[in-house]
N, C-alpha and C positions, 0 to 999 in steps of 0.2 A: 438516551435513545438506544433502542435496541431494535436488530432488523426479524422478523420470520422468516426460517428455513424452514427447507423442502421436506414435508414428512416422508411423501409416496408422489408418485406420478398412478392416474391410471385412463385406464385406455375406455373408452366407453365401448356398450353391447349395443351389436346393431339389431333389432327386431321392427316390430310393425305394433300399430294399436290401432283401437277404431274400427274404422273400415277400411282395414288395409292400408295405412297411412304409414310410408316406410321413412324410422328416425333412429340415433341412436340415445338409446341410457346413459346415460353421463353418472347421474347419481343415482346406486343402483340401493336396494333391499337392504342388500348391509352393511353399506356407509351410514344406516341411518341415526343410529346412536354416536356414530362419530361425529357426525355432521348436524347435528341435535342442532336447532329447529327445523333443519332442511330436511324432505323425503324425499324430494325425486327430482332430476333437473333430465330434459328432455332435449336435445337438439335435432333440430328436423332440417334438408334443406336440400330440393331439388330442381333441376329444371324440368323433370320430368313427369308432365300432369300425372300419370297413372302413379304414382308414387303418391301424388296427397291426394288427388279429386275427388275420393271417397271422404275425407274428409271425418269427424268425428260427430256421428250421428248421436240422440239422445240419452246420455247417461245419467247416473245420478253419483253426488258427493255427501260426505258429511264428514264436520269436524277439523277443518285444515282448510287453507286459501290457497289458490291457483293463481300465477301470476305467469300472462301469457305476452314475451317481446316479441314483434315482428321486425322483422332485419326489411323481409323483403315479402310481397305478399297483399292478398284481401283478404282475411274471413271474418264471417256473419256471427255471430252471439244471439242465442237465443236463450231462456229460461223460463220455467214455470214459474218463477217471482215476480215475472211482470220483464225483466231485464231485456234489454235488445241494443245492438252496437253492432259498427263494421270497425273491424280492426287492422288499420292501414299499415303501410311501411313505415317503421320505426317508432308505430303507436304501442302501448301497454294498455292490457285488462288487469284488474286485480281484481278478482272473484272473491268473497269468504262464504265459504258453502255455510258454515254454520250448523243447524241442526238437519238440515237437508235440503237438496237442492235439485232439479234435473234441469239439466243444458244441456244444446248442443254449440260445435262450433262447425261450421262449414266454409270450405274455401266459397269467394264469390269469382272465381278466374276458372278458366279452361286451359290456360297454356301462361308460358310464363314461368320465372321463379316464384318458390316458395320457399322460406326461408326465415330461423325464429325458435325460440328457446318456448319451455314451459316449465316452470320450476314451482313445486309444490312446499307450500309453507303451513309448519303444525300449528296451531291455537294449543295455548293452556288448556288444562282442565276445566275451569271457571268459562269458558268463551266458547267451547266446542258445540254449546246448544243454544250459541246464538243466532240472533235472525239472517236470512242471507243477505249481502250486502253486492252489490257492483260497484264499481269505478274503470271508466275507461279515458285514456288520455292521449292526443292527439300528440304527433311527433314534435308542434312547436310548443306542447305543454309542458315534455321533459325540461328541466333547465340544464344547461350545458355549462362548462367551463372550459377556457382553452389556456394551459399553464405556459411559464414562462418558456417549458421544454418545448411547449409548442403540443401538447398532448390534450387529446379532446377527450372530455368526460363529459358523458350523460349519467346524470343524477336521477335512477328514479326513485331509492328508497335510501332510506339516514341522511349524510348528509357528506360533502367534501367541501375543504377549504371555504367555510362560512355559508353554502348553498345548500339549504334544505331540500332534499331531494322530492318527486310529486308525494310521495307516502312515510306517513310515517307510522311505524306500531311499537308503542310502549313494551309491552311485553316483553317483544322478541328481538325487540331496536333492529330489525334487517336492513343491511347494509346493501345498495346493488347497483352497482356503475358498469357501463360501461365505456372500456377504451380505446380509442385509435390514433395509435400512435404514428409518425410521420416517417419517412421514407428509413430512417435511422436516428438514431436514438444516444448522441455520447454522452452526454450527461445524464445522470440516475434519475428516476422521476419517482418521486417519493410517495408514500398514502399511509396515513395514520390510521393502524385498525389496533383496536383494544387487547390485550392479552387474554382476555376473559371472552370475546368473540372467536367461535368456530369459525374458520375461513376458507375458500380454496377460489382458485382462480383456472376460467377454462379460458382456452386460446383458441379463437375459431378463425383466423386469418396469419399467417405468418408465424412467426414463434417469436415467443421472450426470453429473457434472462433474467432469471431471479436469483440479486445479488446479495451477498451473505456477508457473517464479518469475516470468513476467511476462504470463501469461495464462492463458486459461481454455479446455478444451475440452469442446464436449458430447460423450458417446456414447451414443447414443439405444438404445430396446429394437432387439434380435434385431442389434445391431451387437459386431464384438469390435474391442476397440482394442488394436493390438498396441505395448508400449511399449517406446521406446528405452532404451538402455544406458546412462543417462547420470544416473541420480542412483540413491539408496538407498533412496527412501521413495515409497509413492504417496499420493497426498495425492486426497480424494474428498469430494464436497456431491450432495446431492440437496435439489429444489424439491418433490419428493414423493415418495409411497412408492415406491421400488427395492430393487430382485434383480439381484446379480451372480455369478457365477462370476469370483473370482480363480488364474490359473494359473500356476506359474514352476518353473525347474526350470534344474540342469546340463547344459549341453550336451557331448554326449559327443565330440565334433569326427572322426566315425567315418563314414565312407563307407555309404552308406545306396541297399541294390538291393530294390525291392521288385514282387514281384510278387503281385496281389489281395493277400489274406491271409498272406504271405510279408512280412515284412521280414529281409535277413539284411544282410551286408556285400558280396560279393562275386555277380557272376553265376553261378560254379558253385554256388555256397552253396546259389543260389536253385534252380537245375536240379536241385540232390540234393535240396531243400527237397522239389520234385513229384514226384522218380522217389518218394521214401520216403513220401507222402501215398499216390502210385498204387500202392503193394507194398505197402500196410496194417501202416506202419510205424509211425505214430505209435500 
């Protein structure tokens, strides 16, 4: 057994998307070859309706799946595929735009938290021009697990401790829990991630300790620690109550051209990508 250290810590960008929907970047442009299959991980979360109420009006995708957790929160799912879903507290969408797609996603709240990750996932070459696909899954769909530490994991994607998580993709095998951990934390709570999986983990509640073979690092809330390649296991302690998102995943080793809401492989890809958005092809 071998544990992963701490490559980098980084801080996320705070900006807006949509219609003025204020969130930060977590996983920005150019982590993207490091973090290979991930593009983009999105953290949103306010009490303050003017902050998301505009909500994310009609856009379009191609080529990559969008996989959207709600912490806290209502929004609506609409698509030109036929797709439609509300997306509750603690529910998950997984989108695969495929060869193209337009949705939107709308808060269905006026006041209230909102609160909730968006984390974009690439397709192979071979899959980028397939059909669009939904799945949406209710909070008692995720399956959970509560370990001996007393530490709660939701499974939505690969798998933990024998529990198939709600999704799974051959390809990319993504990996995606999340954890909360109890008041404190003495004993190490362990997770097997492959050496061959890109990983990092963000802290959206409290901070962790990520424990090494000869030291210790913090990663504080709203930091993601993106971890190196070099053991099989993450090894984790909190001094108090924490919430993580843990992510890992296949890296597809695939040349990656994107433009906005485009991801394809190649610059023509991407130019056909916009004539066929602009001809009301998808």
């Amino acid at each position: 057994m071998s544990f992963r250290t701490l490559e980098r810590r980084v801080q996320g960008q705070k900006t807006s998307d949509g219609d003025g929907v204020k969130l930060t970047r977590v996983l920005t442009h150019d982590l993207q070859k490091r973090l290979d299959p991930f593009l983009m991980l999105d953290a949103f979360g306010s009490d303050e309706s003017k902050d998301y109420v505009g909500g994310f009006p009609d856009h379009p995708h191609r080529g990559f799946e969008t996989i959207t957790y709600m912490l806290e929160g209502r929004m609506r799912h609409k698509d030109n595929a036929g797709h439609e879903g509300l997306l509750c507290s603690g529910g998950v969408q997984w989108m695969t735009a495929g060869k193209g797609v337009i949705h939107s996603e709308m808060p269905e709240q006026e006041n209230g938290r909102m609160e909730g990750f968006q984390l974009w996932l690439n397709l192979p070459s071979q899959q980028k021009m397939c059909l669009p696909a939904y799945q949406e899954f209710e909070a008692h769909d995720i399956p959970q697990v509560i370990t001996k530490e007393d530490v709660t994991v939701k499974v939505i994607a690969g798998e933990f401790l024998d529990t198939p998580g709600a999704v799974q993709r051959p390809s990319t095998t993504p990996v995606y829990l999340d954890l909360h951990f109890p008041i404190a934390l003495v004993n190490s709570f362990e997770l097997k991630i492959p050496k061959h999986l890109n990983a990092f983990i963000y802290v959206y509640e409290g901070s962790l300790t990520l424990v090494q073979e000869s030291a210790t690092e913090t990663i504080a809330q709203g930091e993601m620690g993106i971890l190196k390649n070099d053991g099989d296991h993450l090894c984790l302690r909190s001094c108090s109550k924490a919430k993580a998102i843990v992510i890992a995943g296949q890296p597809l080793n695939e040349p990656i051209a994107q433009y906005g809401p485009f991801v394809m492989n190649t610059q023509q890809e991407l130019m056909q990508a916009v004539r066929d958005f602009q001809q009301g092809l998808f």
